[in-house]
mmCIF file as Biopython writes it, N, C-alpha, C and O atoms, coordinates in Angstrom:
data_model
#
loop_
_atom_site.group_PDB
_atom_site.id
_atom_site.type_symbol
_atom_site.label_atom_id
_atom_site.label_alt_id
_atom_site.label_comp_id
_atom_site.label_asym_id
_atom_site.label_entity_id
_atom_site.label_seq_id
_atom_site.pdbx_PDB_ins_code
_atom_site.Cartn_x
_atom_site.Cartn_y
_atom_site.Cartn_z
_atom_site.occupancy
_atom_site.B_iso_or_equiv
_atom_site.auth_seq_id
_atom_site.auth_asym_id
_atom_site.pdbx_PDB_model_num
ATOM 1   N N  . UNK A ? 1  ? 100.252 105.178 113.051 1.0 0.0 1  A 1 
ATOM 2   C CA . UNK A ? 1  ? 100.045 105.587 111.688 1.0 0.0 1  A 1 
ATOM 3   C C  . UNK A ? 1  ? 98.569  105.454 111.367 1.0 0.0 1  A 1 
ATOM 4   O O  . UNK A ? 1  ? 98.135  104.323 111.588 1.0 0.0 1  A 1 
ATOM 5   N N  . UNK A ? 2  ? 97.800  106.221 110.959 1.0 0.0 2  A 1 
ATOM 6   C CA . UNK A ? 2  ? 96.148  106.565 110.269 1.0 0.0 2  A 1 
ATOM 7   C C  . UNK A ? 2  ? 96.728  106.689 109.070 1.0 0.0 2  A 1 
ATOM 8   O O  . UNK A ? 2  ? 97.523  107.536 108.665 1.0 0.0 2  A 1 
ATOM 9   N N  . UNK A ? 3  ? 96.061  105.392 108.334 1.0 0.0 3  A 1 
ATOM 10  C CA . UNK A ? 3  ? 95.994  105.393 106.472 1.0 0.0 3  A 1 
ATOM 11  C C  . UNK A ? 3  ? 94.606  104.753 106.287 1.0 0.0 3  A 1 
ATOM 12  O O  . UNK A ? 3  ? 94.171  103.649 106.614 1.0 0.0 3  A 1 
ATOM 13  N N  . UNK A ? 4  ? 94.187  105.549 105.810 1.0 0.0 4  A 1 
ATOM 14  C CA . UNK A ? 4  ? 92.697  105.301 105.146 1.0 0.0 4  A 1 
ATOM 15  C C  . UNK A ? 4  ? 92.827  105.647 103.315 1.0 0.0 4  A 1 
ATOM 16  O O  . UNK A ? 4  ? 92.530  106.748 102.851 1.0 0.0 4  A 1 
ATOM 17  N N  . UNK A ? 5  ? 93.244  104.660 102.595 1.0 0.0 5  A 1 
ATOM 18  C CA . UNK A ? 5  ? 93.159  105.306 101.096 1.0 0.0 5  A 1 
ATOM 19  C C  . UNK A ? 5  ? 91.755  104.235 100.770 1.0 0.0 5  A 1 
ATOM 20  O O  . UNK A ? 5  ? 91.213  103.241 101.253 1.0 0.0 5  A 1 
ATOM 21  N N  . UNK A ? 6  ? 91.587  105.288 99.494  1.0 0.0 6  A 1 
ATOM 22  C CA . UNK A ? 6  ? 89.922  104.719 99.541  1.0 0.0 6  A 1 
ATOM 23  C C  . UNK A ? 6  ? 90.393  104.224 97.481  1.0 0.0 6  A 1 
ATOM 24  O O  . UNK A ? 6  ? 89.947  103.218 96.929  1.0 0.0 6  A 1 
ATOM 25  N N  . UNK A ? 7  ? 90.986  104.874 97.050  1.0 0.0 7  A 1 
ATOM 26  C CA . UNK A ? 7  ? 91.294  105.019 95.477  1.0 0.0 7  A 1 
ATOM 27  C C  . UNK A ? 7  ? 92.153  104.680 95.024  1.0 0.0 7  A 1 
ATOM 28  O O  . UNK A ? 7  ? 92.108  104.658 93.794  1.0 0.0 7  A 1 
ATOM 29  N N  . UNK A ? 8  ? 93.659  104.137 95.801  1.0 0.0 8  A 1 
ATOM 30  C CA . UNK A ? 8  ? 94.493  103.738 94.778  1.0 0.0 8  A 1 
ATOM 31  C C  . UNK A ? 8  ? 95.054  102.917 95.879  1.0 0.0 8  A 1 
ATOM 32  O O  . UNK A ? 8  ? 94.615  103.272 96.972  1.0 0.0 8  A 1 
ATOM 33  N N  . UNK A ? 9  ? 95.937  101.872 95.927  1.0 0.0 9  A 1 
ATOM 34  C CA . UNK A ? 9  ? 96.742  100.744 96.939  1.0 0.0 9  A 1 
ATOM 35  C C  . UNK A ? 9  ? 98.076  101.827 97.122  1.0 0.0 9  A 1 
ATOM 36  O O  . UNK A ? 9  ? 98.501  102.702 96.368  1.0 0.0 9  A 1 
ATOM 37  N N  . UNK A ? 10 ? 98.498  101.390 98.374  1.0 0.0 10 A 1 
ATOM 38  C CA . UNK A ? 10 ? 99.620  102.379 98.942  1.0 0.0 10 A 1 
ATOM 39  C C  . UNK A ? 10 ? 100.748 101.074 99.300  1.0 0.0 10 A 1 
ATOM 40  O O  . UNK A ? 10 ? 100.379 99.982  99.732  1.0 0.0 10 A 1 
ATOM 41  N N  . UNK A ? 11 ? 102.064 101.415 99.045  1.0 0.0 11 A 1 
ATOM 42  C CA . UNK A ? 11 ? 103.148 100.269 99.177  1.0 0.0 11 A 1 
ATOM 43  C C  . UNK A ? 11 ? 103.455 100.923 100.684 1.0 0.0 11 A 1 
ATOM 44  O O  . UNK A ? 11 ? 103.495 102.121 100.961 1.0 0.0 11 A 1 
ATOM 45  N N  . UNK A ? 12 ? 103.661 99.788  101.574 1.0 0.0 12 A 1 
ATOM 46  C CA . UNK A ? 12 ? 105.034 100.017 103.241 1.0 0.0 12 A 1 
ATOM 47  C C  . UNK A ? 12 ? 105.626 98.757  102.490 1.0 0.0 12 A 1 
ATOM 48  O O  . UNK A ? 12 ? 105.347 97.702  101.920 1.0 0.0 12 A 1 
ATOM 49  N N  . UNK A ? 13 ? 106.648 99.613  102.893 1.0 0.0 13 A 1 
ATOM 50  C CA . UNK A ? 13 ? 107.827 98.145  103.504 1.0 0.0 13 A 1 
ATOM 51  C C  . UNK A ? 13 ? 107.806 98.030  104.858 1.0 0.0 13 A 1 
ATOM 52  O O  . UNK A ? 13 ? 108.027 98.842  105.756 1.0 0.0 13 A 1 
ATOM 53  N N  . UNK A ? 14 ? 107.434 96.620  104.850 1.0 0.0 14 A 1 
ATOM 54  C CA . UNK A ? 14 ? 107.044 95.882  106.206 1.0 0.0 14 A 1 
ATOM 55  C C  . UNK A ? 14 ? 108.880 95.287  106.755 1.0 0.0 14 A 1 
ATOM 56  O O  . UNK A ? 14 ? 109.885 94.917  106.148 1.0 0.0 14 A 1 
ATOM 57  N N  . UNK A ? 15 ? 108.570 95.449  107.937 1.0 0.0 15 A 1 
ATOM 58  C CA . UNK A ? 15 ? 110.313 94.635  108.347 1.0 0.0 15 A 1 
ATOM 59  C C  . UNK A ? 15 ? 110.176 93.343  109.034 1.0 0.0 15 A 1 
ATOM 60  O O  . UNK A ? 15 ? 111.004 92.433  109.076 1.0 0.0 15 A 1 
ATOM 61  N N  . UNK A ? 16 ? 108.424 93.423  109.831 1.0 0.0 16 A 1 
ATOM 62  C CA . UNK A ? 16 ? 108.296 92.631  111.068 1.0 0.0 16 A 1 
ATOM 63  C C  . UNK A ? 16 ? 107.250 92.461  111.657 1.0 0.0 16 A 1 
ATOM 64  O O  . UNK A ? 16 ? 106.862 93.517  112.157 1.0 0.0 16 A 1 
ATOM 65  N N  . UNK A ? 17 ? 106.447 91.431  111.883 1.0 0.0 17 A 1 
ATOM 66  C CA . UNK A ? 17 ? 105.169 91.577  112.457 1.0 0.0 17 A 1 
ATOM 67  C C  . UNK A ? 17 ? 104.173 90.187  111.922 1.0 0.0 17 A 1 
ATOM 68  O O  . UNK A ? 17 ? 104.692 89.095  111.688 1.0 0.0 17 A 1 
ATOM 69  N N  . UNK A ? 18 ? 103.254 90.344  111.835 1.0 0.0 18 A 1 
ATOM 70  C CA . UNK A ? 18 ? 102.358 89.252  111.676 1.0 0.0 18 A 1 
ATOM 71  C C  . UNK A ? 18 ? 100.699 89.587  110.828 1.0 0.0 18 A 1 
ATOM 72  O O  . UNK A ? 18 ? 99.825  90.330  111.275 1.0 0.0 18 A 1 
ATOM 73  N N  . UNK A ? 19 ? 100.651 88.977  109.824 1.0 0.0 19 A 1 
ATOM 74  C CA . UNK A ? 19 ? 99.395  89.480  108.799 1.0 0.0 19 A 1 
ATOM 75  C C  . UNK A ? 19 ? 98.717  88.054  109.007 1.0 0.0 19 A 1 
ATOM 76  O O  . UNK A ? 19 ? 99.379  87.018  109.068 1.0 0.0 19 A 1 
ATOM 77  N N  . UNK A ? 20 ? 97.392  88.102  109.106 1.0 0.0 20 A 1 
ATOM 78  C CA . UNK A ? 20 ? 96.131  86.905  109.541 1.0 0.0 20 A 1 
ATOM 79  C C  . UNK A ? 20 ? 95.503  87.274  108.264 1.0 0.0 20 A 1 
ATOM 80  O O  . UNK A ? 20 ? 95.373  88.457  107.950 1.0 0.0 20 A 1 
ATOM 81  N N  . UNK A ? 21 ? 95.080  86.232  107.459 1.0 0.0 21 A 1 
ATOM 82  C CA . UNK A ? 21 ? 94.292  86.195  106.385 1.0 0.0 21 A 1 
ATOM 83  C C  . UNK A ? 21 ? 93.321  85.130  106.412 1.0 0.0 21 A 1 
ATOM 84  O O  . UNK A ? 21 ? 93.634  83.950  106.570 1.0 0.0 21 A 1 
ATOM 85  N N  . UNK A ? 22 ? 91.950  85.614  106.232 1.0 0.0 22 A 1 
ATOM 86  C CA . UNK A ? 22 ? 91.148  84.344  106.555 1.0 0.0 22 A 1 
ATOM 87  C C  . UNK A ? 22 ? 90.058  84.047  105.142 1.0 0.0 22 A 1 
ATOM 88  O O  . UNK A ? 22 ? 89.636  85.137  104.755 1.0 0.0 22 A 1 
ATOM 89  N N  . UNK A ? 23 ? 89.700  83.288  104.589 1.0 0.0 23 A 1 
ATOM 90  C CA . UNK A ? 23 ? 88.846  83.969  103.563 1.0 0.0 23 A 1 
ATOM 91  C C  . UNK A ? 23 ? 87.497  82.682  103.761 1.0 0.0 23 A 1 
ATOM 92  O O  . UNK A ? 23 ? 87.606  81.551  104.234 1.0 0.0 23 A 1 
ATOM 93  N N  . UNK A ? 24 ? 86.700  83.133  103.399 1.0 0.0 24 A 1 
ATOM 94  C CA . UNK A ? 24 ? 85.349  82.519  103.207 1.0 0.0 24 A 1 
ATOM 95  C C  . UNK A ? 24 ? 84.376  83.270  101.904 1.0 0.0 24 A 1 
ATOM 96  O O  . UNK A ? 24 ? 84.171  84.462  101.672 1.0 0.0 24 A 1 
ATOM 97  N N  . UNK A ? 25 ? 83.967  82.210  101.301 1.0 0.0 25 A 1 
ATOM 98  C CA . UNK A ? 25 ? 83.525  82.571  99.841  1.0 0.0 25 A 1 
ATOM 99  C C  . UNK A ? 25 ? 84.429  83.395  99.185  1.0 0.0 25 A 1 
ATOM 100 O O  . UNK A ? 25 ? 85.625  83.122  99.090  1.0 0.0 25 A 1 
ATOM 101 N N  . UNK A ? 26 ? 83.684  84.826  98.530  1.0 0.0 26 A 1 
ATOM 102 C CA . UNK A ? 26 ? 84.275  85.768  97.953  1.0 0.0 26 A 1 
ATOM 103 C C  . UNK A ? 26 ? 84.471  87.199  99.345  1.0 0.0 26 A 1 
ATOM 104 O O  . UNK A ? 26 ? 84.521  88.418  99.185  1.0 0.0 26 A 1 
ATOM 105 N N  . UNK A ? 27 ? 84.524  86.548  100.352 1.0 0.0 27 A 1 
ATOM 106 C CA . UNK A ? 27 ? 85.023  87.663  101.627 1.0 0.0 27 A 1 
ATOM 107 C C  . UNK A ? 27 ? 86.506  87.745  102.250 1.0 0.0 27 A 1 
ATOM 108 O O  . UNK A ? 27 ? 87.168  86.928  101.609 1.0 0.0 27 A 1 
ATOM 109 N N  . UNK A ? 28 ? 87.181  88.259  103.045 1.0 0.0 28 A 1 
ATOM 110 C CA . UNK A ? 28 ? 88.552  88.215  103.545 1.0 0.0 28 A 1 
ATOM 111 C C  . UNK A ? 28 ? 88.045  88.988  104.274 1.0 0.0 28 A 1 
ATOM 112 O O  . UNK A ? 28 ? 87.258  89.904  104.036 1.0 0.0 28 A 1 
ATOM 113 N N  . UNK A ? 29 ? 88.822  88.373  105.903 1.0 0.0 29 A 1 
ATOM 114 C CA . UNK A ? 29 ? 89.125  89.231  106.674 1.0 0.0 29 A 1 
ATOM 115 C C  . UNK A ? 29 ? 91.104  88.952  106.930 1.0 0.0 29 A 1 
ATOM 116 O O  . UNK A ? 29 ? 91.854  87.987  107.083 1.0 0.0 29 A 1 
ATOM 117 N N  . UNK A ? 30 ? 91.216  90.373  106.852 1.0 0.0 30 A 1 
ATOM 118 C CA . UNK A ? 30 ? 92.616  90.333  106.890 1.0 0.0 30 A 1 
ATOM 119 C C  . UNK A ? 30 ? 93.028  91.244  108.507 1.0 0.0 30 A 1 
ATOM 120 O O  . UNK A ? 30 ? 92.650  92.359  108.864 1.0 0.0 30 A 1 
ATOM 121 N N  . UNK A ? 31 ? 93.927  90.245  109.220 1.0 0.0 31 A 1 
ATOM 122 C CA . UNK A ? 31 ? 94.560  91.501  110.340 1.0 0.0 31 A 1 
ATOM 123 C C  . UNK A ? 31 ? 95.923  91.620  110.505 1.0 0.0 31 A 1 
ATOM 124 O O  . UNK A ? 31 ? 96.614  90.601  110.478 1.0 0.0 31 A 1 
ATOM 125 N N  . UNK A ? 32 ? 96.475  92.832  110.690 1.0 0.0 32 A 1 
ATOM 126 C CA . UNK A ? 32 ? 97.560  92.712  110.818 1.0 0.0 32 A 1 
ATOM 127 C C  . UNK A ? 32 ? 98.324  93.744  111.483 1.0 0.0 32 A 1 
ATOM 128 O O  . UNK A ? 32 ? 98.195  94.943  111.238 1.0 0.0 32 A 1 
ATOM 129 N N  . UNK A ? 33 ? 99.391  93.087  112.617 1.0 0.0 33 A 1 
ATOM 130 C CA . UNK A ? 33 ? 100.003 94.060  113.142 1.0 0.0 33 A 1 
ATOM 131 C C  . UNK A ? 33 ? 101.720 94.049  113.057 1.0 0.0 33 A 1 
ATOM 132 O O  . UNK A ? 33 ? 102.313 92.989  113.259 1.0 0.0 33 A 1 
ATOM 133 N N  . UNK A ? 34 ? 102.315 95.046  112.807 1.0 0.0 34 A 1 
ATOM 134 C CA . UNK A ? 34 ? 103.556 95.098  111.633 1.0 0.0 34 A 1 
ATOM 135 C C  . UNK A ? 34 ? 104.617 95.963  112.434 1.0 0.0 34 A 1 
ATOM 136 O O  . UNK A ? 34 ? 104.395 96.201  113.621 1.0 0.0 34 A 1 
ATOM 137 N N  . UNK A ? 35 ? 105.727 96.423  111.838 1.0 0.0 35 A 1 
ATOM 138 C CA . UNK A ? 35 ? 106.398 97.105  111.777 1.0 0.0 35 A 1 
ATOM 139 C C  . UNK A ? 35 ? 107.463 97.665  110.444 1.0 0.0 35 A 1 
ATOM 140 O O  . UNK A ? 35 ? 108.334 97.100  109.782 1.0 0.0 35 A 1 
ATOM 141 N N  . UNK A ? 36 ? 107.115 98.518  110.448 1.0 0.0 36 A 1 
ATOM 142 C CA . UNK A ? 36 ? 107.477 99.163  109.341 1.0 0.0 36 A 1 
ATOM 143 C C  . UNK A ? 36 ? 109.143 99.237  109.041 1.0 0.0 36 A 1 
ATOM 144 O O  . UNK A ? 36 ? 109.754 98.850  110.037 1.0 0.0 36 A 1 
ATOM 145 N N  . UNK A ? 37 ? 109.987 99.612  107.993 1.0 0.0 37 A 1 
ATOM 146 C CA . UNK A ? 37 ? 111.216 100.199 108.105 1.0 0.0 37 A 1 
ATOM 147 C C  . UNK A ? 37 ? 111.630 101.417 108.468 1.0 0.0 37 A 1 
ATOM 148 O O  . UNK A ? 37 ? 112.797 101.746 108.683 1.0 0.0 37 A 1 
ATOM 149 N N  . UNK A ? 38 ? 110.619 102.124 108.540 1.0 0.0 38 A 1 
ATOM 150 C CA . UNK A ? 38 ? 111.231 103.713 109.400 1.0 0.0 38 A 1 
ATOM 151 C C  . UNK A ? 38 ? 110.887 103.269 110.661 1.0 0.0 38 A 1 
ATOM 152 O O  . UNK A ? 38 ? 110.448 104.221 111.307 1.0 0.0 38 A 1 
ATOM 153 N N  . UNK A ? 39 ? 110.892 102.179 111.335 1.0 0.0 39 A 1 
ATOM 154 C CA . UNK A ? 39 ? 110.086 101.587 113.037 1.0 0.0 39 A 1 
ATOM 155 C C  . UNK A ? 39 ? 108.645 102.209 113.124 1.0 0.0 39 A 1 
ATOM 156 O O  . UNK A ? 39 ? 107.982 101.880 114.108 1.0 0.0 39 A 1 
ATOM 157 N N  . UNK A ? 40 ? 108.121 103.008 112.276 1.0 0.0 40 A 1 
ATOM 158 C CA . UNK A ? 40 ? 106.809 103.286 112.772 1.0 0.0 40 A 1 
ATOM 159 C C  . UNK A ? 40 ? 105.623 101.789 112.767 1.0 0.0 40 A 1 
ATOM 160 O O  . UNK A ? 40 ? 105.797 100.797 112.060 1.0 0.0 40 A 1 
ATOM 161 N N  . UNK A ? 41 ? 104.362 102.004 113.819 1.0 0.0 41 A 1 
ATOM 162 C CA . UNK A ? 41 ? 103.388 100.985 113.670 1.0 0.0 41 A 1 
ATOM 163 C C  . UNK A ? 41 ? 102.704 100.897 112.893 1.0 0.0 41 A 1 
ATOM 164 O O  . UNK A ? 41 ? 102.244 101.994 112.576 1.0 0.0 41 A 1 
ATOM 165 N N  . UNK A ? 42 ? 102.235 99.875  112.190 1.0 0.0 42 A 1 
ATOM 166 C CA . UNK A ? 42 ? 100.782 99.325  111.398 1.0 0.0 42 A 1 
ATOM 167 C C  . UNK A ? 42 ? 99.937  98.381  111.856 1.0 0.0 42 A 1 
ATOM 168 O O  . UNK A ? 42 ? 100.185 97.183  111.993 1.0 0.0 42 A 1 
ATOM 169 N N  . UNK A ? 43 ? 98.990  98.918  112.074 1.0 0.0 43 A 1 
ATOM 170 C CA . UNK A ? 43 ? 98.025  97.786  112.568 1.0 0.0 43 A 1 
ATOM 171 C C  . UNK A ? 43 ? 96.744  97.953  111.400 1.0 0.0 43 A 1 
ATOM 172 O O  . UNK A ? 43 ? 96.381  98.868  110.661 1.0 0.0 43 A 1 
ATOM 173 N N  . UNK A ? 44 ? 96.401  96.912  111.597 1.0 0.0 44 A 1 
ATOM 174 C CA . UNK A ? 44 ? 94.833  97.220  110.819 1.0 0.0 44 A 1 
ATOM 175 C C  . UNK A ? 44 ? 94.041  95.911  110.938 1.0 0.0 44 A 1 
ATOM 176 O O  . UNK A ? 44 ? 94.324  94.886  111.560 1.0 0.0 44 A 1 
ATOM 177 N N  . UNK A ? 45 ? 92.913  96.228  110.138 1.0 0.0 45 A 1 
ATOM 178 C CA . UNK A ? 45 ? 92.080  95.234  110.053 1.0 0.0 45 A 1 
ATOM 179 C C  . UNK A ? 45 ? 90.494  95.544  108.712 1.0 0.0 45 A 1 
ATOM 180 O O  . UNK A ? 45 ? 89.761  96.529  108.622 1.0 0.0 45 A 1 
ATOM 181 N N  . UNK A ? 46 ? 90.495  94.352  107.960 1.0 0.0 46 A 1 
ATOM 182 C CA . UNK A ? 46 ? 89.787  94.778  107.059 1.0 0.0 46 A 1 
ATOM 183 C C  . UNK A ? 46 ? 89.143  93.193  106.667 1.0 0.0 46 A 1 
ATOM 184 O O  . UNK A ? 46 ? 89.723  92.109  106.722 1.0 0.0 46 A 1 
ATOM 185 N N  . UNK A ? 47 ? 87.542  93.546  106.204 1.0 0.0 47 A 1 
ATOM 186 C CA . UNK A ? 47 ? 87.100  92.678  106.429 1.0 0.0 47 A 1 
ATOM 187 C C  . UNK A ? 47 ? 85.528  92.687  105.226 1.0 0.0 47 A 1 
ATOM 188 O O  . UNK A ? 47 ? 84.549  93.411  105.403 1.0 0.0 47 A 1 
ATOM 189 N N  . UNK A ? 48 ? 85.667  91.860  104.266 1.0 0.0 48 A 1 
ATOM 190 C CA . UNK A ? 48 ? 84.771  92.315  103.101 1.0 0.0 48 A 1 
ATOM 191 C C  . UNK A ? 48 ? 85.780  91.851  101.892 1.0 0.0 48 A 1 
ATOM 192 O O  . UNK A ? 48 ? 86.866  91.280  101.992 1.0 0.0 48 A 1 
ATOM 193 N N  . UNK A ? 49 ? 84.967  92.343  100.540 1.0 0.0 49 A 1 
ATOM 194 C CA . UNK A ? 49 ? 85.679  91.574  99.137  1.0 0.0 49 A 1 
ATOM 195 C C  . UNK A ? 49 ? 86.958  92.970  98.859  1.0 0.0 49 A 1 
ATOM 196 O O  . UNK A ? 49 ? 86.643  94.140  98.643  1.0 0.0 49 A 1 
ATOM 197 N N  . UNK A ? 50 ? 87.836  92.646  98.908  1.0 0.0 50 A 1 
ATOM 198 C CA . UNK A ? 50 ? 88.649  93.964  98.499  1.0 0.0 50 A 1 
ATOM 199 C C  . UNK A ? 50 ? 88.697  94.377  96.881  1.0 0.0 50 A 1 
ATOM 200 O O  . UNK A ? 50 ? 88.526  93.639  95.910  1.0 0.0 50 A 1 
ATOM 201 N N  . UNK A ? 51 ? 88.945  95.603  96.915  1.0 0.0 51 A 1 
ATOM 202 C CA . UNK A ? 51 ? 89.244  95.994  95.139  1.0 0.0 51 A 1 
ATOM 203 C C  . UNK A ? 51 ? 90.949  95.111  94.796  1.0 0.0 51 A 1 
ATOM 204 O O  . UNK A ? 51 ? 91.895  95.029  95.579  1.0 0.0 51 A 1 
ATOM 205 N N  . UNK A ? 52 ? 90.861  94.619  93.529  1.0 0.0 52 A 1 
ATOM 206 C CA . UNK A ? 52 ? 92.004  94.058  92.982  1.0 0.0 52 A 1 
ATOM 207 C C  . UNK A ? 52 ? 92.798  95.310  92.135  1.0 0.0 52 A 1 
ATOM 208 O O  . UNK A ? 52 ? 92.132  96.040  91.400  1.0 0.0 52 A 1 
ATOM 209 N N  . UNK A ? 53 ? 94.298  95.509  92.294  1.0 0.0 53 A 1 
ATOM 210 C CA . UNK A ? 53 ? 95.171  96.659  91.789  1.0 0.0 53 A 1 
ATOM 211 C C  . UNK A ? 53 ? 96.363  95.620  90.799  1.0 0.0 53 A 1 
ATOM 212 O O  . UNK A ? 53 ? 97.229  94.861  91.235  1.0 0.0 53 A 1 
ATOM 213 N N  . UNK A ? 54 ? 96.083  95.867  89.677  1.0 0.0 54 A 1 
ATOM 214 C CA . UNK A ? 54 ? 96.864  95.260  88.796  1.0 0.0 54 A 1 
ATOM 215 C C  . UNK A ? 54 ? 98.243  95.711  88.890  1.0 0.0 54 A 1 
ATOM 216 O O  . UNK A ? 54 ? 98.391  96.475  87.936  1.0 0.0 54 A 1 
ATOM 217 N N  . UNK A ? 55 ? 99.379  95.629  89.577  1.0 0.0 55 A 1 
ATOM 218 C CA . UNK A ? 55 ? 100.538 96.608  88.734  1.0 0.0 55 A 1 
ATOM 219 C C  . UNK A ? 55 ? 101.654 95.962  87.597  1.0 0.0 55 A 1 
ATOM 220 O O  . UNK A ? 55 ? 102.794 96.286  87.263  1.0 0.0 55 A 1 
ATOM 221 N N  . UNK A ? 56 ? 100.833 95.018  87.239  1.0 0.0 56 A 1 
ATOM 222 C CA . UNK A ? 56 ? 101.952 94.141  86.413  1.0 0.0 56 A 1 
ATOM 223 C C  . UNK A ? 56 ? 102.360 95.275  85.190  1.0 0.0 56 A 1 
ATOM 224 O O  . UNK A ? 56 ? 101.609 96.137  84.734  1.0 0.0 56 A 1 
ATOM 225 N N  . UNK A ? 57 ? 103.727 95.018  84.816  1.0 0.0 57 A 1 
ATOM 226 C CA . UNK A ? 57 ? 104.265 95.515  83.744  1.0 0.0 57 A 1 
ATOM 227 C C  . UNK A ? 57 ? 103.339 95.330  82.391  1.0 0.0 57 A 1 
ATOM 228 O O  . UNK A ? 57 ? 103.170 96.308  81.661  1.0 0.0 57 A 1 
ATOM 229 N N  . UNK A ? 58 ? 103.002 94.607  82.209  1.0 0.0 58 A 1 
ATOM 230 C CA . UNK A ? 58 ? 101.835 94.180  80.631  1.0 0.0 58 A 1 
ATOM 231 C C  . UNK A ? 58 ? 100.480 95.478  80.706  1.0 0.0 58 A 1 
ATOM 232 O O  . UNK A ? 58 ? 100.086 96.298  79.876  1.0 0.0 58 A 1 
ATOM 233 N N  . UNK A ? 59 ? 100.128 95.209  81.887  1.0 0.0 59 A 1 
ATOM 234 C CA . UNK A ? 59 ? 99.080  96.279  81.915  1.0 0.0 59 A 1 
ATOM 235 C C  . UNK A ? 59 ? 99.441  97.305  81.847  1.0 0.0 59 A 1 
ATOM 236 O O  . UNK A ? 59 ? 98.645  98.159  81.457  1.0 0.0 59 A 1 
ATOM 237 N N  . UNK A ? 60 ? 100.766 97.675  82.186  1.0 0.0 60 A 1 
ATOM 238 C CA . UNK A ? 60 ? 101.310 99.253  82.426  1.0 0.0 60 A 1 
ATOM 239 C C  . UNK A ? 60 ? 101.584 99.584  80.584  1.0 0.0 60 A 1 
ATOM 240 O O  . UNK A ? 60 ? 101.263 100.657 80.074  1.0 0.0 60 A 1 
ATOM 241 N N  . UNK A ? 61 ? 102.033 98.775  80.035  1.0 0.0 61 A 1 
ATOM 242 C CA . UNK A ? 61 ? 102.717 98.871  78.857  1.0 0.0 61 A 1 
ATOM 243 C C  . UNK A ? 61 ? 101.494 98.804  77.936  1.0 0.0 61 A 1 
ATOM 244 O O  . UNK A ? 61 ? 101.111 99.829  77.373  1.0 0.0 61 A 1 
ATOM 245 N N  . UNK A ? 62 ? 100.968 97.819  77.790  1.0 0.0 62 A 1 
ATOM 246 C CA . UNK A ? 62 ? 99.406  98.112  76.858  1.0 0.0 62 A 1 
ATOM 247 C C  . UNK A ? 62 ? 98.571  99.319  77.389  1.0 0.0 62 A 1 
ATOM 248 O O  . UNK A ? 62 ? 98.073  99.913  76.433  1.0 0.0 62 A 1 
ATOM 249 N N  . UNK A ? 63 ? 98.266  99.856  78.525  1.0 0.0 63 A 1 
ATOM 250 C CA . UNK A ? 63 ? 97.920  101.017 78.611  1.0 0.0 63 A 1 
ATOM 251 C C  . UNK A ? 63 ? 98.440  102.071 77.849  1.0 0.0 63 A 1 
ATOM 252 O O  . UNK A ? 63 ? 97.606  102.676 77.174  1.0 0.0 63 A 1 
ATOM 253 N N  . UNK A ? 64 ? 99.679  102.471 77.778  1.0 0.0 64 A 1 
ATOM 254 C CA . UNK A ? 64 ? 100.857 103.694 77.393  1.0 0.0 64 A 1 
ATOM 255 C C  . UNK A ? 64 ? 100.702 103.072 76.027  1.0 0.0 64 A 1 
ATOM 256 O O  . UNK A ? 64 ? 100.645 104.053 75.285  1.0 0.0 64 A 1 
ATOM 257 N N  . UNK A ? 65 ? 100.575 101.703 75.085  1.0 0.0 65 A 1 
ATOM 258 C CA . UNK A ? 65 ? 100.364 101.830 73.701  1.0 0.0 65 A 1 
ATOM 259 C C  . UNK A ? 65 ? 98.992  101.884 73.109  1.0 0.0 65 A 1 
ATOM 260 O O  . UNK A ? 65 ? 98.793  102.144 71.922  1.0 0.0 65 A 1 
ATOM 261 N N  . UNK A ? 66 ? 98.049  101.627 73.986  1.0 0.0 66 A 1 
ATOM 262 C CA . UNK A ? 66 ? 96.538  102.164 73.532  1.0 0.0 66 A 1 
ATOM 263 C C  . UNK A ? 66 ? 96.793  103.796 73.571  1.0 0.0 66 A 1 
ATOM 264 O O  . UNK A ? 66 ? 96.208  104.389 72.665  1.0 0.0 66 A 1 
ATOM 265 N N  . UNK A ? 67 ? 97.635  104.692 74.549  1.0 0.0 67 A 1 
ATOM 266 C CA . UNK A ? 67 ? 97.559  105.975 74.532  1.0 0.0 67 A 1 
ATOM 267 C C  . UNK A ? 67 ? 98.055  106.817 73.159  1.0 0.0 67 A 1 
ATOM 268 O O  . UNK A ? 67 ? 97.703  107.980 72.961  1.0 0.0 67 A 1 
ATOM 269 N N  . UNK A ? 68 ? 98.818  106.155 72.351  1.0 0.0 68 A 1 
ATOM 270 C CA . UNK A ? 68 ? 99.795  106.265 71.261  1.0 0.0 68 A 1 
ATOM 271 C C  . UNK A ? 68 ? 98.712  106.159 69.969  1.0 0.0 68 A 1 
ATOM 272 O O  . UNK A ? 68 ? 98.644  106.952 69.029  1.0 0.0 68 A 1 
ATOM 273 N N  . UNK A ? 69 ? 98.257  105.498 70.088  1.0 0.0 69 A 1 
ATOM 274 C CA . UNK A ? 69 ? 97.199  105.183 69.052  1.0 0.0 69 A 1 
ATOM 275 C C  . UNK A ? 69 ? 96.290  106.096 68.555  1.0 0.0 69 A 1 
ATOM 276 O O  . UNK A ? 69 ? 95.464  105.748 67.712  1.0 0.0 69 A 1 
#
């Protein structure tokens, strides 16, 4: 599997495998090699400050009532 998203976080359901998280200061290196629920592979590796993706319900909901306004 090639996933490169650069703009928004992408969900797998993972079934199996092993994720390495290491962090120092404000850096992470994360690796990980997986298996998915359709059996396809994931591997990766990423290494630097990542972007943070809110999806909590509060943010979703104050968004949609600032839109109302």
């Amino acid at each position: 599997m090639d996933t490169n998203t650069e703009t928004e976080g992408t969900f797998y359901f993972i079934k199996d495998g092993t994720v390495k998280i290491e962090k120092s200061g404000d850096e992470y290196e994360i690796t990980l090699d997986c298996t998915l629920l359709t059996g396809e592979k994931l591997s990766g590796y990423f290494k630097g400050t990542p972007k943070n993706y809110d999806y909590s319900l509060k943010k979703t909901l104050k968004a949609k009532m600032s839109l109302k306004r």
